[in-house]
C-alpha positions as CSV (number, residue, x, y, z in Angstrom):
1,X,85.8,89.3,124.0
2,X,84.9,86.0,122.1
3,X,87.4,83.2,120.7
4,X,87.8,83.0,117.3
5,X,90.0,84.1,114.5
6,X,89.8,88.2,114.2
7,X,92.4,90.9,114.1
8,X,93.2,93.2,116.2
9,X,93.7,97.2,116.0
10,X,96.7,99.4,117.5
11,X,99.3,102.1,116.5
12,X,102.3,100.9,115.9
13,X,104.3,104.4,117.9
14,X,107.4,104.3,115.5
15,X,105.3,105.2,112.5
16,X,102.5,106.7,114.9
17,X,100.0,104.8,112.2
18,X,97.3,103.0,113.6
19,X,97.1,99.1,111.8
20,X,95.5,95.5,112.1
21,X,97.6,92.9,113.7
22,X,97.5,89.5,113.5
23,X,97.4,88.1,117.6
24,X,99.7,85.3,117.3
25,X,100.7,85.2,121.5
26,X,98.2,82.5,122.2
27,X,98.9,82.8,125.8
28,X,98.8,85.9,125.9
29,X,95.0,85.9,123.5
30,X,93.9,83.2,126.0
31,X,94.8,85.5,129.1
32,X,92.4,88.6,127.5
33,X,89.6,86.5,126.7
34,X,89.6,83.6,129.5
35,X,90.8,85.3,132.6
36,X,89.9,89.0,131.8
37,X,93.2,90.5,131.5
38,X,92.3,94.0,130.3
39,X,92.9,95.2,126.9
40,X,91.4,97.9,125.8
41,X,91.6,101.0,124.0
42,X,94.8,103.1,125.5
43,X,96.3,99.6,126.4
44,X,100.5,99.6,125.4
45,X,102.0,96.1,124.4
46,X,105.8,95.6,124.7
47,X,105.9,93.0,122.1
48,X,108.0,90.9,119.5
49,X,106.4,92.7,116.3
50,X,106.7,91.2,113.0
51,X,106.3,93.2,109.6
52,X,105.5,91.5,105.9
53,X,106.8,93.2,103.4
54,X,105.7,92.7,99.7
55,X,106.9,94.8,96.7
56,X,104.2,96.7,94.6
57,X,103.8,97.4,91.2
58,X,106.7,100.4,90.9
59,X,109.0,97.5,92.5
60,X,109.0,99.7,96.2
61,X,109.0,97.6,99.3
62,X,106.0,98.1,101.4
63,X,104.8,96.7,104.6
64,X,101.7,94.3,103.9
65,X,100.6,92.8,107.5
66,X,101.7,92.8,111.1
67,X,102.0,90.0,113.4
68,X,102.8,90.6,117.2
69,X,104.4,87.3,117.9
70,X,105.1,87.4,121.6
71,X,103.4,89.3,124.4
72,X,106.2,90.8,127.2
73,X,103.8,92.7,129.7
């Protein structure tokens, strides 16, 4: 895995909908790529999630990004 700034891809099980998330857990990024924690596909993340919401053009609230602010496993 290299360092840089690149998102990250995962369902999100209470919509069962797979999505891009922005890695914000920096101890938790550094652990994956430093020390080879593994990650990989079929990995599960009990995490502090964070959802953007935006309105569209019909004025409905939908969710825009995802941001997985904390790492807990």
């Amino acid at each position: 895995m290299k360092n840089g700034n690149y998102t990250w891809r995962g369902i999100y099980l209470k919509e069962n909908l797979s999505h891009e998330y922005n890695m914000q857990d920096k101890e938790f990024k550094n652990k994956v790529i430093e020390e080879g924690v593994p990650f990989q596909n079929g990995t599960r993340l009990q995490c502090e999630l964070e959802i953007c919401r935006k309105l569209n053009e019909e004025g409905d609230t939908i969710n825009s990004g995802y941001k997985i602010k904390k790492v807990f496993n």
